[in-house]
PDB file of N, CA, C and O in Angstrom, chain B, residues numbered from 101:
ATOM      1  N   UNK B 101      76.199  43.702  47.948  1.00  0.00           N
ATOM      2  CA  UNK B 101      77.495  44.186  48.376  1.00  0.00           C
ATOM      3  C   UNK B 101      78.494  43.043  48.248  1.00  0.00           C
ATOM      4  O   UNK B 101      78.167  41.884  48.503  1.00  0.00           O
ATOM      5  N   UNK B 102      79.832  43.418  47.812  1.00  0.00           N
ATOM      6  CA  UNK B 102      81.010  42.162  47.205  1.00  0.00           C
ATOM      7  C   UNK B 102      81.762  42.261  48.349  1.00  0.00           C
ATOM      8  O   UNK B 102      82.344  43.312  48.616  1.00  0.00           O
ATOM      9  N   UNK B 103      81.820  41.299  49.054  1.00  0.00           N
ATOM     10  CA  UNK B 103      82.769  41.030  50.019  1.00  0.00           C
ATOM     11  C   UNK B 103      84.521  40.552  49.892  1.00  0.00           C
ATOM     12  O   UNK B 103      84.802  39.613  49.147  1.00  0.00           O
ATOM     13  N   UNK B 104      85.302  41.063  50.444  1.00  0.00           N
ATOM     14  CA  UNK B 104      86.835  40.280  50.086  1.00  0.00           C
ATOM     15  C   UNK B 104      87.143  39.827  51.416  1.00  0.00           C
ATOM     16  O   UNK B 104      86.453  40.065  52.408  1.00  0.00           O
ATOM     17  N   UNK B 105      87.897  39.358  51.399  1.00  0.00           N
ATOM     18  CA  UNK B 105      89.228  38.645  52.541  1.00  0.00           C
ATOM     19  C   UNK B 105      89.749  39.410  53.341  1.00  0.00           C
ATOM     20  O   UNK B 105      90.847  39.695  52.864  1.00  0.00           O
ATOM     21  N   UNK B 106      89.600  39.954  54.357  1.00  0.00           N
ATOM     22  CA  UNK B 106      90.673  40.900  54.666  1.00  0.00           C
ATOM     23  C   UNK B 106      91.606  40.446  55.547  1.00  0.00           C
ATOM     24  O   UNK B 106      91.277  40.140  56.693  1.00  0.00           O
ATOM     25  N   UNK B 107      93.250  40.323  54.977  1.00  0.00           N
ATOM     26  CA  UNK B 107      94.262  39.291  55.337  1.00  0.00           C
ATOM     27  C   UNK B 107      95.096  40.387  56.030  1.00  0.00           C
ATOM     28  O   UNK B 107      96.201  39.917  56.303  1.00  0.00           O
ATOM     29  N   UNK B 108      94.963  41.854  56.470  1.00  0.00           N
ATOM     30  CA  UNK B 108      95.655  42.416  57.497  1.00  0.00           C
ATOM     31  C   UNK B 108      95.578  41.640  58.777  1.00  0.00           C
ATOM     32  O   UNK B 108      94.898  40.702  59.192  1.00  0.00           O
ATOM     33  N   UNK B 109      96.818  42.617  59.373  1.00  0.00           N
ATOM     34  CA  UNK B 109      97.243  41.794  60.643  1.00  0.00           C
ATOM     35  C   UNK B 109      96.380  41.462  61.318  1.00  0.00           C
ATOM     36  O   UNK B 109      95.989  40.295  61.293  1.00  0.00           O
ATOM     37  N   UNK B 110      95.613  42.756  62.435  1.00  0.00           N
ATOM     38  CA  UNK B 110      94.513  42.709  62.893  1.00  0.00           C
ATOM     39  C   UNK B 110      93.013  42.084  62.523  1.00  0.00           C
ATOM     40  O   UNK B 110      92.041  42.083  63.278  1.00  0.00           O
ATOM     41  N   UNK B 111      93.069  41.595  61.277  1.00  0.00           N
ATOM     42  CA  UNK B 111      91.974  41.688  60.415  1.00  0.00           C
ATOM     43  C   UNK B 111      90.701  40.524  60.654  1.00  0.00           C
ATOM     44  O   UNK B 111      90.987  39.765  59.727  1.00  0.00           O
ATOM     45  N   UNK B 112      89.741  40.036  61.170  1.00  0.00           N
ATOM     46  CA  UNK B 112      89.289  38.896  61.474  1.00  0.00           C
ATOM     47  C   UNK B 112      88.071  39.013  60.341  1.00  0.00           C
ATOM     48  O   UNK B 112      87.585  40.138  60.223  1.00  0.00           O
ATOM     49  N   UNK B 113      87.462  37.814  59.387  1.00  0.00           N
ATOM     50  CA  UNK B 113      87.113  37.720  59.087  1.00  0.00           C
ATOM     51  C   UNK B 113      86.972  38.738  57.331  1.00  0.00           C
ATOM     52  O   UNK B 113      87.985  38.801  56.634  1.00  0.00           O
ATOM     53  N   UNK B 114      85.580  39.462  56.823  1.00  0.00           N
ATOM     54  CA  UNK B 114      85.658  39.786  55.259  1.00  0.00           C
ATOM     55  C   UNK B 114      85.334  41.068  55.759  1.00  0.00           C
ATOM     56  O   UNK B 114      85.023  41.301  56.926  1.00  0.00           O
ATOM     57  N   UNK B 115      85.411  41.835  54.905  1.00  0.00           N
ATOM     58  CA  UNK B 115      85.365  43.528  55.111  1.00  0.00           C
ATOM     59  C   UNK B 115      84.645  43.731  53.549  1.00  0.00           C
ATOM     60  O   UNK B 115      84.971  43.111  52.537  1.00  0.00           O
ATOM     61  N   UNK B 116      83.813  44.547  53.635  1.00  0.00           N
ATOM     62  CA  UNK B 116      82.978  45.035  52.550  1.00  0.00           C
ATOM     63  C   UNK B 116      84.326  45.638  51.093  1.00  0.00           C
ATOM     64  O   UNK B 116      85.446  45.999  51.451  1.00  0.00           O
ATOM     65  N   UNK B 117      83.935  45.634  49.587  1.00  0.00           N
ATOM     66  CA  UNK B 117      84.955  45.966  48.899  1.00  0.00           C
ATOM     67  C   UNK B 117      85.005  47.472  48.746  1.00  0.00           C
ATOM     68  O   UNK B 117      86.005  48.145  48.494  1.00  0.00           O
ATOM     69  N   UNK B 118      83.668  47.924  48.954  1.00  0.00           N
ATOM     70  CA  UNK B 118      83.386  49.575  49.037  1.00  0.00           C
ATOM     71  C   UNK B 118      83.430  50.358  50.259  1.00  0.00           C
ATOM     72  O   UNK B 118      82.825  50.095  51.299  1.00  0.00           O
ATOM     73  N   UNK B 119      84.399  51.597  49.985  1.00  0.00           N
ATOM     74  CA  UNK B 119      84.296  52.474  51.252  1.00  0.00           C
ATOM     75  C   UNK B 119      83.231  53.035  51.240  1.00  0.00           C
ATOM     76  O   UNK B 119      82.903  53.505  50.150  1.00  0.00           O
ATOM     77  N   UNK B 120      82.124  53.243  52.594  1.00  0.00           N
ATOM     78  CA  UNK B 120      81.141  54.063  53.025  1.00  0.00           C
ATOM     79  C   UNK B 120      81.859  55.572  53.778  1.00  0.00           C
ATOM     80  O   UNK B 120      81.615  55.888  54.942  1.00  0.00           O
ATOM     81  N   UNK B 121      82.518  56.159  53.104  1.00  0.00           N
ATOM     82  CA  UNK B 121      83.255  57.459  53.385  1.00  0.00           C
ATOM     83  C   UNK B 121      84.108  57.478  54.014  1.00  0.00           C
ATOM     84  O   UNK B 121      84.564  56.357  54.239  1.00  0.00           O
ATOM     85  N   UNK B 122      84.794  58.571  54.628  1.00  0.00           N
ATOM     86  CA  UNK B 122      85.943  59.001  55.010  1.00  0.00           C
ATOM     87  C   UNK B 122      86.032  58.264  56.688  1.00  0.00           C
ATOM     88  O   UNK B 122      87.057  57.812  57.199  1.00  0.00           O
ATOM     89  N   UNK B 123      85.040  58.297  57.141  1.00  0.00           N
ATOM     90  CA  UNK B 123      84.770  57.287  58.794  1.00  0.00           C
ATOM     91  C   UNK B 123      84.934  55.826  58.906  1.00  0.00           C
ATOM     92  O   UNK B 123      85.013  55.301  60.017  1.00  0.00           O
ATOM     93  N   UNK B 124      84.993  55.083  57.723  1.00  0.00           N
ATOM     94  CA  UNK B 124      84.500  53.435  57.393  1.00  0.00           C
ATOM     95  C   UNK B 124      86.016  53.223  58.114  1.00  0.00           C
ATOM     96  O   UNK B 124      87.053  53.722  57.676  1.00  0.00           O
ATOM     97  N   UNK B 125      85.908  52.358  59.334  1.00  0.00           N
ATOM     98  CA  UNK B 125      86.939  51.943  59.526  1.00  0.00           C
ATOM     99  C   UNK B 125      87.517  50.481  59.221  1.00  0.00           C
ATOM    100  O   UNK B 125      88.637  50.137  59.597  1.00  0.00           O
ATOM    101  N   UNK B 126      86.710  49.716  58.557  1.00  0.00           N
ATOM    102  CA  UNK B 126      87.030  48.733  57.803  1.00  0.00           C
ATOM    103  C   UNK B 126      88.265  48.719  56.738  1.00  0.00           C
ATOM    104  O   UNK B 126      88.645  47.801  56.012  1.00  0.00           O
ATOM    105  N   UNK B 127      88.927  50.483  56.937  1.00  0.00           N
ATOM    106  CA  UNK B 127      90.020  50.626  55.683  1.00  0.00           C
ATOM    107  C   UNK B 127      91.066  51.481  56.287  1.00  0.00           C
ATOM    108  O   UNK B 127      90.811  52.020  57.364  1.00  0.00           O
ATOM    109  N   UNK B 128      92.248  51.672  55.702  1.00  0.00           N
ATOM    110  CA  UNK B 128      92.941  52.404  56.249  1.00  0.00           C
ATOM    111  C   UNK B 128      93.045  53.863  55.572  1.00  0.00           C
ATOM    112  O   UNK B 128      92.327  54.254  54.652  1.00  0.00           O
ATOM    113  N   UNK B 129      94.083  54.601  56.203  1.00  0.00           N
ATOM    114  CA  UNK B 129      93.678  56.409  55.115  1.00  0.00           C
ATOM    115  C   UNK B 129      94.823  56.253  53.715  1.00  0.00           C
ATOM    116  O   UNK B 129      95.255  57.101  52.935  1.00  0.00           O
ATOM    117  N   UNK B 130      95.035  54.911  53.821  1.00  0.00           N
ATOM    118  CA  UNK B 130      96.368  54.010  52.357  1.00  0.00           C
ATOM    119  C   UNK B 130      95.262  54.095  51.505  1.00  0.00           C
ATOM    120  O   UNK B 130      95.383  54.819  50.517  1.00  0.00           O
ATOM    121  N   UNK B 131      94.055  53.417  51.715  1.00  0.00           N
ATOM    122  CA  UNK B 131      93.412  52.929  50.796  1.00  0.00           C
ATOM    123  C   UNK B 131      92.291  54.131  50.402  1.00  0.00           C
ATOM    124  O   UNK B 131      91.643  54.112  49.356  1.00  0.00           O
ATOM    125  N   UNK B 132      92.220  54.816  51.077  1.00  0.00           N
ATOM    126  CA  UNK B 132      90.862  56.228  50.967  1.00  0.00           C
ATOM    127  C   UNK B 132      91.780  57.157  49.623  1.00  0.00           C
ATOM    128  O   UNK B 132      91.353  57.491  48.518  1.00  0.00           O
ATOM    129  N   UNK B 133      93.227  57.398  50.267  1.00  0.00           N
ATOM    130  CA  UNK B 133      93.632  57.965  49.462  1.00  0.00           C
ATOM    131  C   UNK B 133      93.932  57.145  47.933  1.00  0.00           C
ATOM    132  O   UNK B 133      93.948  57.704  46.836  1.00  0.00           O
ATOM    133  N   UNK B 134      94.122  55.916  48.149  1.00  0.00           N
ATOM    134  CA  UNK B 134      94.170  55.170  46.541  1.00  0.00           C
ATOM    135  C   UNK B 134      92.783  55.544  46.061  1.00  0.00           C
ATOM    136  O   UNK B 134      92.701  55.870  44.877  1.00  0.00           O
ATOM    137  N   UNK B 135      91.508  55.550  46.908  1.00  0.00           N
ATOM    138  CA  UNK B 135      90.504  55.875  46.114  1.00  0.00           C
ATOM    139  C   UNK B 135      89.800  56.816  45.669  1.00  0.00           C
ATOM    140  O   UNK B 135      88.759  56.625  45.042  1.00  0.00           O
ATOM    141  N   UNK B 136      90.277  57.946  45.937  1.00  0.00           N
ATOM    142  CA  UNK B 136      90.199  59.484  46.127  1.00  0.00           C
ATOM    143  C   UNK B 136      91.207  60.556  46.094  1.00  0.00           C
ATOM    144  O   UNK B 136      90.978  61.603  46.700  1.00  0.00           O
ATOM    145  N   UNK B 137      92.641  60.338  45.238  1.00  0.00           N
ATOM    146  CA  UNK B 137      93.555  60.688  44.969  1.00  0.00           C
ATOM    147  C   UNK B 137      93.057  61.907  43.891  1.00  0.00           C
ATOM    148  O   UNK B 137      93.564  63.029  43.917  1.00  0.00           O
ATOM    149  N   UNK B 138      91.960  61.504  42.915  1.00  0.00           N
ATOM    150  CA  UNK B 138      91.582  62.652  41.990  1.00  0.00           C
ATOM    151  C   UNK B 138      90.851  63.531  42.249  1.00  0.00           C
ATOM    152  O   UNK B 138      90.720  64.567  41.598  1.00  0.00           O
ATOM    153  N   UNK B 139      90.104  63.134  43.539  1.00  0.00           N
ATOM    154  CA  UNK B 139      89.123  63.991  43.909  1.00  0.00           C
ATOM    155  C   UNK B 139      90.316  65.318  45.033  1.00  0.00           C
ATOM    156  O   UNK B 139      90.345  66.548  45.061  1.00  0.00           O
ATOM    157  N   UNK B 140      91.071  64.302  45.744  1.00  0.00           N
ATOM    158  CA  UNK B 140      92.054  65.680  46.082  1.00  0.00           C
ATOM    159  C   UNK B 140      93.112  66.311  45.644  1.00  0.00           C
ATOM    160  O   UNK B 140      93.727  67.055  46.408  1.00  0.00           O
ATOM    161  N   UNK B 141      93.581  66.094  44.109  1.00  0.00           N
ATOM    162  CA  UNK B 141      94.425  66.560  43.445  1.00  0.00           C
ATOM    163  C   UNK B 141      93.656  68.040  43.047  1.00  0.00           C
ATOM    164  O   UNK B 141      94.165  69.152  43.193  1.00  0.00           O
ATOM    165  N   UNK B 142      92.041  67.697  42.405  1.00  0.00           N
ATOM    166  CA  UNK B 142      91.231  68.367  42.035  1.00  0.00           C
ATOM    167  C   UNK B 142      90.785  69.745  43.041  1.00  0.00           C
ATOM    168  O   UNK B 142      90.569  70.934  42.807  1.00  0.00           O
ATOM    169  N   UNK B 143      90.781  69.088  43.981  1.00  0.00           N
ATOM    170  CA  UNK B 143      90.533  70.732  45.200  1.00  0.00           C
ATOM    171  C   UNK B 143      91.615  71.105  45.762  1.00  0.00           C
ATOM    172  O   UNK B 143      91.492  71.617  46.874  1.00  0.00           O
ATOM    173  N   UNK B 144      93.156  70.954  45.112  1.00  0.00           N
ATOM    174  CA  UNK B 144      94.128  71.667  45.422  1.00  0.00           C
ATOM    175  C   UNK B 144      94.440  72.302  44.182  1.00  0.00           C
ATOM    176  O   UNK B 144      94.886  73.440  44.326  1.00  0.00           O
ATOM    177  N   UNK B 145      94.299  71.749  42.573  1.00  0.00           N
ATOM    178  CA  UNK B 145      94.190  73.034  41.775  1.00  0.00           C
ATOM    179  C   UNK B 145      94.087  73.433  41.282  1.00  0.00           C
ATOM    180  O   UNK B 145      94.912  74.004  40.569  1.00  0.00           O
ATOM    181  N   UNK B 146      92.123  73.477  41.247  1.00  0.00           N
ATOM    182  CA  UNK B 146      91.307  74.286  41.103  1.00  0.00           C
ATOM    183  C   UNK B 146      91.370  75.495  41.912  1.00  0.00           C
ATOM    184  O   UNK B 146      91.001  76.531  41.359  1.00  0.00           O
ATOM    185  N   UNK B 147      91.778  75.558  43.146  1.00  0.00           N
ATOM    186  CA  UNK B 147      91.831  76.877  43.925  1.00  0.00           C
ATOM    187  C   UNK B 147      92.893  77.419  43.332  1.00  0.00           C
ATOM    188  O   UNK B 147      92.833  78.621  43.074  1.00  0.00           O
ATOM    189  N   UNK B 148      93.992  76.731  43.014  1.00  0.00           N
ATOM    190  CA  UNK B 148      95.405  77.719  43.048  1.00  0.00           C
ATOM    191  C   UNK B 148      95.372  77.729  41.843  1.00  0.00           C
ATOM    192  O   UNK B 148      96.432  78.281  41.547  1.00  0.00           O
ATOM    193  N   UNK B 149      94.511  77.317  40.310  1.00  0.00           N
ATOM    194  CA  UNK B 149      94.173  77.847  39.251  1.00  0.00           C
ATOM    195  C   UNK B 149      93.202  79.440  39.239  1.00  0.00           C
ATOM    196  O   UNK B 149      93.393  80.513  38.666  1.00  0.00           O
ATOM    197  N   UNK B 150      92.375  79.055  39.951  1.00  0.00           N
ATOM    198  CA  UNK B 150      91.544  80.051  40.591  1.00  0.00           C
ATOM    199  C   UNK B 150      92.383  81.271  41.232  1.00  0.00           C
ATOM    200  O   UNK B 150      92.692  82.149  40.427  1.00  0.00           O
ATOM    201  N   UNK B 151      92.673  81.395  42.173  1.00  0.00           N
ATOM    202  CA  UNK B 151      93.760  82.324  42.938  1.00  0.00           C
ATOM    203  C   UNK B 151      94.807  82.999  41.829  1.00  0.00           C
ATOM    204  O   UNK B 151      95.198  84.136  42.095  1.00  0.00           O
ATOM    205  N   UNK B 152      95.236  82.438  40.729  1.00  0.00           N
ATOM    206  CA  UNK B 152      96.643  83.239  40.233  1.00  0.00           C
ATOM    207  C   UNK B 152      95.598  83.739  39.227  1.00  0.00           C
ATOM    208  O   UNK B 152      95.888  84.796  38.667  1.00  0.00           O
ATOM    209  N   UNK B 153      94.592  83.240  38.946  1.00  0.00           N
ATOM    210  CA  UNK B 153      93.704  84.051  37.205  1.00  0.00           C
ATOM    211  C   UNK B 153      93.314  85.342  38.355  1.00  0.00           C
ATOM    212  O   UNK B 153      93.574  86.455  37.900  1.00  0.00           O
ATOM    213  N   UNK B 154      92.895  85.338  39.371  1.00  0.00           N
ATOM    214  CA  UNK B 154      92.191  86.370  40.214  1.00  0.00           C
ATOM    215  C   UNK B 154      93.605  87.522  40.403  1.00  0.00           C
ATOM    216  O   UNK B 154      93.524  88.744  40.276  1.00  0.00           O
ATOM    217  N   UNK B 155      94.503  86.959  40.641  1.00  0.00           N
ATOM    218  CA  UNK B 155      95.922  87.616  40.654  1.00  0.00           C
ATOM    219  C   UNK B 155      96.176  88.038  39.706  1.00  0.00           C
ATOM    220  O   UNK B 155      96.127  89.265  39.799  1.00  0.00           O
ATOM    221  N   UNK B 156      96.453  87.716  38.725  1.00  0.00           N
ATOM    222  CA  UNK B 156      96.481  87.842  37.115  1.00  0.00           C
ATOM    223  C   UNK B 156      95.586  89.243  36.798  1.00  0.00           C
ATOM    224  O   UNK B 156      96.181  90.319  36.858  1.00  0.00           O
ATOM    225  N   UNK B 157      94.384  89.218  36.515  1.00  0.00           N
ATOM    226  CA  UNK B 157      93.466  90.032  36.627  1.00  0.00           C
ATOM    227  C   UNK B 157      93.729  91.462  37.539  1.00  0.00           C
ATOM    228  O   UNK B 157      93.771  92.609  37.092  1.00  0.00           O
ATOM    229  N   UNK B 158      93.877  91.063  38.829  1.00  0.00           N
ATOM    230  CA  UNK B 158      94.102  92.492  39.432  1.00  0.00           C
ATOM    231  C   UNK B 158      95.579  93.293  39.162  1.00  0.00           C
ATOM    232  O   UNK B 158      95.841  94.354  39.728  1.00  0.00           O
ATOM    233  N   UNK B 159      96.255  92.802  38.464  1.00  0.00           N
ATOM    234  CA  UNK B 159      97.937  92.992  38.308  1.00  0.00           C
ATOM    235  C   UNK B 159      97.310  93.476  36.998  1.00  0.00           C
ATOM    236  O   UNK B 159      98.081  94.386  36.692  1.00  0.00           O
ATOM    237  N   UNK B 160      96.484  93.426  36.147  1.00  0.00           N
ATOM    238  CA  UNK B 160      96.144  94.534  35.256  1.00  0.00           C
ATOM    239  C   UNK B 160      95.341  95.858  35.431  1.00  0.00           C
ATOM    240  O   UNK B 160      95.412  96.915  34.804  1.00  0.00           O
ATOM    241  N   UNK B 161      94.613  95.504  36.400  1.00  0.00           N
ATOM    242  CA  UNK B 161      93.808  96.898  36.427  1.00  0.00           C
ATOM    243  C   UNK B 161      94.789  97.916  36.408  1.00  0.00           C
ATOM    244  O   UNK B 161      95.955  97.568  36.593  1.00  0.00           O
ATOM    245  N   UNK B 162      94.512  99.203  36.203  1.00  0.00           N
ATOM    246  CA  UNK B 162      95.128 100.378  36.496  1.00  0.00           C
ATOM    247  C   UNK B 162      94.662 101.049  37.557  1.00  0.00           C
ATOM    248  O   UNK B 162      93.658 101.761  37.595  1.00  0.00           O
ATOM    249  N   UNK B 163      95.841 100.664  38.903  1.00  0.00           N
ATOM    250  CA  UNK B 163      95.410 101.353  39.838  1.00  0.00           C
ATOM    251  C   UNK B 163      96.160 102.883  40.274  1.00  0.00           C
ATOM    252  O   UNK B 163      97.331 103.134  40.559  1.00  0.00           O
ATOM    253  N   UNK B 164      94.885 103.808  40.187  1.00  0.00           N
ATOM    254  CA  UNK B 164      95.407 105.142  40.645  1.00  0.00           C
ATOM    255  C   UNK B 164      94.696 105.361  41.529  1.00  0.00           C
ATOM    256  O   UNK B 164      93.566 104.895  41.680  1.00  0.00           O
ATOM    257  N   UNK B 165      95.422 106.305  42.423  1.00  0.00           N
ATOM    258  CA  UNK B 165      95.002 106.990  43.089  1.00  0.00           C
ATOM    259  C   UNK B 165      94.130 108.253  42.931  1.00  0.00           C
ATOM    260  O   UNK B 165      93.770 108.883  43.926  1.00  0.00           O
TER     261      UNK B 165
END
């Protein structure tokens, strides 16, 4: 494991260079999101790609009564 400096305010001593998930409080939610920006671009839209083809689709059927 690569250790850095960690020169925040609060900061005493080295903090690991890898986040161990979304709980690691060795980081702030600045840096989770610098490292996981694609992973949540990706599950906002994929659904709302998802959602308008499903929309799309039912706006053709022919609905009668």
């Amino acid at each position: 494991m690569k250790l850095v400096l960690d020169s925040s305010a609060g900061g005493a001593g080295e903090r690991p260079s890898e986040m161990r998930g979304l709980f690691d409080t060795g980081f702030t939610l600045g840096h989770w999101v610098e490292q996981n920006w694609v992973n949540l671009v990706v599950l906002i839209v994929i659904p709302v790609i998802l959602l308008l083809v499903s929309y799309m689709v039912f706006m053709r059927q022919d609905i009668t009564l």
